[in-house]
Structures are given as structure tokens and as C-alpha cells.
N, CA, C and O of each residue as an XYZ file, in Angstrom:
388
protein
N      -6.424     -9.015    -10.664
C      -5.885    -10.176     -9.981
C      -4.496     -9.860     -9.433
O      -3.667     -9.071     -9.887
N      -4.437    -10.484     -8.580
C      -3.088    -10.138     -7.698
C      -2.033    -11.103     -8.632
O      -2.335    -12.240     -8.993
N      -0.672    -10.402     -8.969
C       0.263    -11.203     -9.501
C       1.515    -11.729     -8.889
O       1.466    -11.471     -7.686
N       2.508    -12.293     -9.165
C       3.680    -12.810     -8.222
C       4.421    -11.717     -7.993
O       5.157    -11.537     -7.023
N       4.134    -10.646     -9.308
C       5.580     -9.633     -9.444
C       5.317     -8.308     -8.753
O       6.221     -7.481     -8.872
N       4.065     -7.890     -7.934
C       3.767     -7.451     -7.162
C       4.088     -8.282     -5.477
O       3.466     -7.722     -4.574
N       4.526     -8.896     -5.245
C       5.061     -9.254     -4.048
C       6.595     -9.252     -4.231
O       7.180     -8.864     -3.220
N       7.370     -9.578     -5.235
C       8.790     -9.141     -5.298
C       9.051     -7.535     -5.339
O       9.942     -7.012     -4.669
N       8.069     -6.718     -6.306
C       8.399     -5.488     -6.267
C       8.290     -4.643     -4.792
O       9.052     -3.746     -4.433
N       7.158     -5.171     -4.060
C       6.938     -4.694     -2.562
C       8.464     -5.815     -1.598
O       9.118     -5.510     -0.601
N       8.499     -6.588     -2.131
C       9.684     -7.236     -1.135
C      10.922     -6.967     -1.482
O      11.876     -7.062     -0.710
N      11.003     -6.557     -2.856
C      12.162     -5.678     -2.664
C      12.748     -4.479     -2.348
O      13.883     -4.071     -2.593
N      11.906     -4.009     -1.819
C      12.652     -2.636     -0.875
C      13.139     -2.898      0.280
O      12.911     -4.014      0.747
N      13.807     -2.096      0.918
C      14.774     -2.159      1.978
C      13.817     -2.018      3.526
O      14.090     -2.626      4.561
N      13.126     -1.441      3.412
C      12.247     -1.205      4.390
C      10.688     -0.218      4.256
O      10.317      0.880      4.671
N       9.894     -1.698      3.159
C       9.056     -0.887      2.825
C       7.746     -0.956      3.870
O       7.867     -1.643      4.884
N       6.456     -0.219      3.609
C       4.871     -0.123      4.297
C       4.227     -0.143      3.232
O       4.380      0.483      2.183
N       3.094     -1.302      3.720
C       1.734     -1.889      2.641
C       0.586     -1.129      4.070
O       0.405     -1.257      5.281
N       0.147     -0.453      3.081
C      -1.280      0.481      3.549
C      -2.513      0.002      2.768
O      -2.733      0.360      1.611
N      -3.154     -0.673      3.334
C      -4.690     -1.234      3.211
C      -5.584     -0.660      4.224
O      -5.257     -0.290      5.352
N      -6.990     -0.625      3.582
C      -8.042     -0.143      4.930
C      -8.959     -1.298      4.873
O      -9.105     -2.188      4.034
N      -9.550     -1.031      6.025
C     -10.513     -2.699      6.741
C     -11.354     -2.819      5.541
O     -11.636     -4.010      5.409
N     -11.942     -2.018      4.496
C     -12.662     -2.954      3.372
C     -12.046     -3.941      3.039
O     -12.715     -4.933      2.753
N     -10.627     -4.016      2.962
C      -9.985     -4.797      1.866
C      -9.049     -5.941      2.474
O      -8.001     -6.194      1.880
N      -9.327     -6.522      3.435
C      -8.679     -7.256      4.574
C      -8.976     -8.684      4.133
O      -8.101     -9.532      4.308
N     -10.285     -9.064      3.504
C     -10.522    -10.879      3.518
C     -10.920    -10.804      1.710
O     -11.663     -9.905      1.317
N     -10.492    -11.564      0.981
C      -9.543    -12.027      1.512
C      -8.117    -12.204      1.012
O      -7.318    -13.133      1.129
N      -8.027    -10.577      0.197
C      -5.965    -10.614     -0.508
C      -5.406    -10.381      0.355
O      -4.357    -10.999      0.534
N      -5.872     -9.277      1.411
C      -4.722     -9.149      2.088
C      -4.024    -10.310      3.397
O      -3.070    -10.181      4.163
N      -5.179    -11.603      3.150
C      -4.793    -12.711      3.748
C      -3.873    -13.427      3.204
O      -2.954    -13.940      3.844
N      -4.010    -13.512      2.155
C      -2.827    -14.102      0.956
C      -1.830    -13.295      0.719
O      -0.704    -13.657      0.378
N      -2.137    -12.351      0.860
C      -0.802    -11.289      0.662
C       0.146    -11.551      1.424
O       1.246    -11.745      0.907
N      -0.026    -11.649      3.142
C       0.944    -11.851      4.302
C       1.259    -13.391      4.178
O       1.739    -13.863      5.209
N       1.112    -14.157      3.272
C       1.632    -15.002      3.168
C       3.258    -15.207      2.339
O       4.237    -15.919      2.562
N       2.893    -14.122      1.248
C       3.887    -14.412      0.406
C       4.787    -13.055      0.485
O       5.351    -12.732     -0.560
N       4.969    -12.240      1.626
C       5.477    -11.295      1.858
C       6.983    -10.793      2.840
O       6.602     -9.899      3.596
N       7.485    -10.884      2.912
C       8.786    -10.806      3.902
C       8.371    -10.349      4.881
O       7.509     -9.470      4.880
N       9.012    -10.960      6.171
C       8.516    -10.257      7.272
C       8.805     -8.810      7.474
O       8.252     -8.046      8.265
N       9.968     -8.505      6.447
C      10.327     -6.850      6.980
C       9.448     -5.963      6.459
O       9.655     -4.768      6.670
N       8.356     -6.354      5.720
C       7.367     -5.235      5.681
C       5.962     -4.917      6.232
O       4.911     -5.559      6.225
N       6.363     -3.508      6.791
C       5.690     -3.518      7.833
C       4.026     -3.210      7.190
O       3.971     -2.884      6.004
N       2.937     -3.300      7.842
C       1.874     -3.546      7.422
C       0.786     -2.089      8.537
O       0.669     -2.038      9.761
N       0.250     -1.230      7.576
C      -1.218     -0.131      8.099
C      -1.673     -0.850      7.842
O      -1.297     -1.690      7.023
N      -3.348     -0.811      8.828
C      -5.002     -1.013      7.949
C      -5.186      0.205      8.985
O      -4.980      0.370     10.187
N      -5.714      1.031      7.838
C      -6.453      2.848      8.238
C      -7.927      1.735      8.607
O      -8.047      0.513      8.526
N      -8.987      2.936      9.067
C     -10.131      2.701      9.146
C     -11.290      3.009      7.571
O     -10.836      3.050      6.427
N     -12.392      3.141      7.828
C     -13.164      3.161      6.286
C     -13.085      4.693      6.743
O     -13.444      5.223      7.794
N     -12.366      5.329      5.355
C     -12.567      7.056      5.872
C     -11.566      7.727      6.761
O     -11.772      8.851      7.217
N     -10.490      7.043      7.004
C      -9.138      7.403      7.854
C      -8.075      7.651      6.879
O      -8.225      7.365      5.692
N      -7.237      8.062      7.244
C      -5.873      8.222      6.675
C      -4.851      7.592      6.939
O      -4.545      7.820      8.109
N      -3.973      6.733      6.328
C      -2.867      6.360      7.485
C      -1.700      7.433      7.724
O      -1.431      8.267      6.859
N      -1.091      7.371      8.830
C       0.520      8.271      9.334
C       1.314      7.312      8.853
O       1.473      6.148      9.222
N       1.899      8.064      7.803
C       3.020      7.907      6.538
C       4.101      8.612      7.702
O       4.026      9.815      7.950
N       5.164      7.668      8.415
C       6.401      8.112      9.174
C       7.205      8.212      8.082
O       7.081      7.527      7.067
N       8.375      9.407      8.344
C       9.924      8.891      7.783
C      10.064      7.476      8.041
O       9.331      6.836      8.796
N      11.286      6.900      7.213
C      12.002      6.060      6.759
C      11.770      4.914      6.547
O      12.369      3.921      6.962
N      10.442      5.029      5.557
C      10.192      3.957      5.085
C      10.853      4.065      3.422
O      10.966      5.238      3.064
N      11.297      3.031      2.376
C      12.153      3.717      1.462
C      11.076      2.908      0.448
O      11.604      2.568     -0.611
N       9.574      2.521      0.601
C       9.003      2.191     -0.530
C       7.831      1.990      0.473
O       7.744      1.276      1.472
N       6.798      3.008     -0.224
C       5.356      2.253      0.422
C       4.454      2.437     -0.419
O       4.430      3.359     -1.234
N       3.562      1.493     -0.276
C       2.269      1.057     -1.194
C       1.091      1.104     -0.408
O       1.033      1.116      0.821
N       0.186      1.130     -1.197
C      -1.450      0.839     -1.147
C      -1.683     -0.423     -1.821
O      -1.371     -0.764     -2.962
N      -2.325     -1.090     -0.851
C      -3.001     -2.239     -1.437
C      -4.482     -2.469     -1.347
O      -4.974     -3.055     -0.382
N      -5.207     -2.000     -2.370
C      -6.870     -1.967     -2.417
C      -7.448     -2.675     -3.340
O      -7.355     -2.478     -4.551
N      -8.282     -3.823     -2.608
C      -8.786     -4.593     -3.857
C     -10.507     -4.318     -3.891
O     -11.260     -4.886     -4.682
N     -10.895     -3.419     -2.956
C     -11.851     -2.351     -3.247
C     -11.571     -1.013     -3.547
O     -12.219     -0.130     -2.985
N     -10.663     -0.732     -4.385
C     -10.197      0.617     -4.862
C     -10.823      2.058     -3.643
O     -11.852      2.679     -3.906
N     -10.205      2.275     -2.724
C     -10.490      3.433     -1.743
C     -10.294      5.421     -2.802
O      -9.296      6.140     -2.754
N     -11.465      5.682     -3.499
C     -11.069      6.705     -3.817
C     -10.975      7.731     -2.173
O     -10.036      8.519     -2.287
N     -11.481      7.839     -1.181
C     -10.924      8.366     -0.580
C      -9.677      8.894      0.235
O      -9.312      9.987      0.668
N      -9.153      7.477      0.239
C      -7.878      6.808      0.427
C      -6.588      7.524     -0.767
O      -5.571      8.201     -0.613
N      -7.059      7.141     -1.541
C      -6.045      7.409     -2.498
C      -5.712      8.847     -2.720
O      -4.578      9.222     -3.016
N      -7.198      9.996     -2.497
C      -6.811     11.363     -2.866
C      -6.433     11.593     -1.394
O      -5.495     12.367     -1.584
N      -6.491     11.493     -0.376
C      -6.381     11.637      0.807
C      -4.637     11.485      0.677
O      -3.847     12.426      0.751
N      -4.355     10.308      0.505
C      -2.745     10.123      0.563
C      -1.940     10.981     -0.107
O      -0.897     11.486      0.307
N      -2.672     11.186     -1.576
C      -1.656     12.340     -2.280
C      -2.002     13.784     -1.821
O      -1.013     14.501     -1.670
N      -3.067     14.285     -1.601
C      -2.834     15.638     -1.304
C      -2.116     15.603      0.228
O      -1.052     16.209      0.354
N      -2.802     14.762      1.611
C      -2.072     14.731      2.657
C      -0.696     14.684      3.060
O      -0.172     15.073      4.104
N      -0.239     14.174      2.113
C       1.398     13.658      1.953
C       2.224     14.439      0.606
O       3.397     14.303      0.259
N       1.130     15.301      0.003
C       1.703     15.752     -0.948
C       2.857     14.764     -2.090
O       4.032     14.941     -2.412
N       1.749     13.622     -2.478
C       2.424     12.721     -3.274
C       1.950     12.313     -4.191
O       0.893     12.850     -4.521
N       2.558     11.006     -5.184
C       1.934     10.897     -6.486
C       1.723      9.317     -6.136
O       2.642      8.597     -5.748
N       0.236      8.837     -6.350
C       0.230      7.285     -7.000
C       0.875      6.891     -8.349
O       0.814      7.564     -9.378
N       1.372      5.951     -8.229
C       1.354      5.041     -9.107
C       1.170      4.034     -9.186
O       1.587      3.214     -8.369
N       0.288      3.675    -10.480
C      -0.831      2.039    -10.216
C       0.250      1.006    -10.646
O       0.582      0.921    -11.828
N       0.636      0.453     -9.964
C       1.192     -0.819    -10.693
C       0.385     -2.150    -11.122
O       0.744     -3.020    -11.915
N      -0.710     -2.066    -10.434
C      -1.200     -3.187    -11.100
C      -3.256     -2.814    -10.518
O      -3.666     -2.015     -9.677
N      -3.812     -3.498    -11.145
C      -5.056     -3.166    -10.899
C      -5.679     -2.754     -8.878
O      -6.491     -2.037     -8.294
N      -4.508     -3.892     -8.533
C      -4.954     -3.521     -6.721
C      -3.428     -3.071     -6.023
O      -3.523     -3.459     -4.859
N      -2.319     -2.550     -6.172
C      -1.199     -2.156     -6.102
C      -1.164     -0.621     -6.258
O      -1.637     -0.215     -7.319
N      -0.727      0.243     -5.463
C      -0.118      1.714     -6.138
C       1.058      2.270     -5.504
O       0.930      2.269     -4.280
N       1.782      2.581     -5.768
C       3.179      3.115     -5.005
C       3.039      4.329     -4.950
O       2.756      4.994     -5.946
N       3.227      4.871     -3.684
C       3.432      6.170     -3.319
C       5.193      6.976     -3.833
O       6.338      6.599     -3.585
N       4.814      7.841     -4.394
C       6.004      8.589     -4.615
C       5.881      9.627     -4.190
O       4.741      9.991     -3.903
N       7.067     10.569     -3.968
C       7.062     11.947     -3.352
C       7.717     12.686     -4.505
O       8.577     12.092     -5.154
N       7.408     13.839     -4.791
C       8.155     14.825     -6.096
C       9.770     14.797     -5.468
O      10.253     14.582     -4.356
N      10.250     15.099     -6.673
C      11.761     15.160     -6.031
C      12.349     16.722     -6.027
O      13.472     16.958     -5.580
């Protein structure tokens, strides 16, 4: 279930990206853009796409409430990064330091 403290943790970054793919569009990520700041900017990859992770974003997430295993290994080896689940449909992308 989607919680409150997953929309403060994504709204509190400075300029973060929520990456969802079209499975997962109706209907959290309808509710999601409700309770979200406008400064974050919003991917939907395709089923089987990748999204382009630009510089200067300073917090970005996955939001899958059909869990994308393609998606997810795709992002970390492509980007050479680490998930972390914050909550059952939430994961934050990190980069090694």
C-alpha cells in the first residue's frame, strides 16, 4: 500500500524524478500526482524500455505497483546503480560513491 511518508520522502528532494512504466499508470500513479509537488519531474518508460536517467536530478525513484523485474535490473546494471526498496511499491536509485 502506498503510504504518506513515501510522498514526503520523494518531495523532499531538491529536484527529484519518479520513473514508472505504462503497467503501472491506473491507478497509483493517478493518486500519486496528486499528492506530489510540482517540482518533480515524472518518466513512464514503455513495457520493456529503459528510462534516460539525465544528470542533475539529486533523488530519483521507481514507482512500481506491478513490480517491473526488468525495469529494476535494467536500471542498476544500465546506470550502474543500487535499488533501494523503501516501501513495497517505492525504490530509490543510488549510485556507489
Amino acid at each position: 500500500m502506498i503510504q504518506l511518508k513515501d510522498f514526503y520522502i520523494i518531495n523532499q528532494g531538491k529536484k527529484p524524478l519518479l520513473i514508472s512504466d505504462e503497467d503501472n499508470l491506473f491507478p497509483p500513479l493517478q493518486v500519486l500526482t496528486k499528492l506530489i509537488d510540482p517540482k518533480v519531474q515524472f518518466q513512464i518508460v514503455g513495457k520493456n524500455q529503459l528510462p534516460e536517467i539525465t544528470n542533475g536530478f539529486t533523488d530519483i525513484f521507481l514507482f512500481l505497483f506491478e513490480p517491473s523485474d526488468f525495469l529494476k535490473a535494467g536500471v542498476e546494471k544500465v546506470y550502474n546503480s543500487k535499488l533501494q526498496q523503501v516501501d513495497d511499491f517505492l525504490w530509490k536509485i543510488t549510485k556507489p560513491n
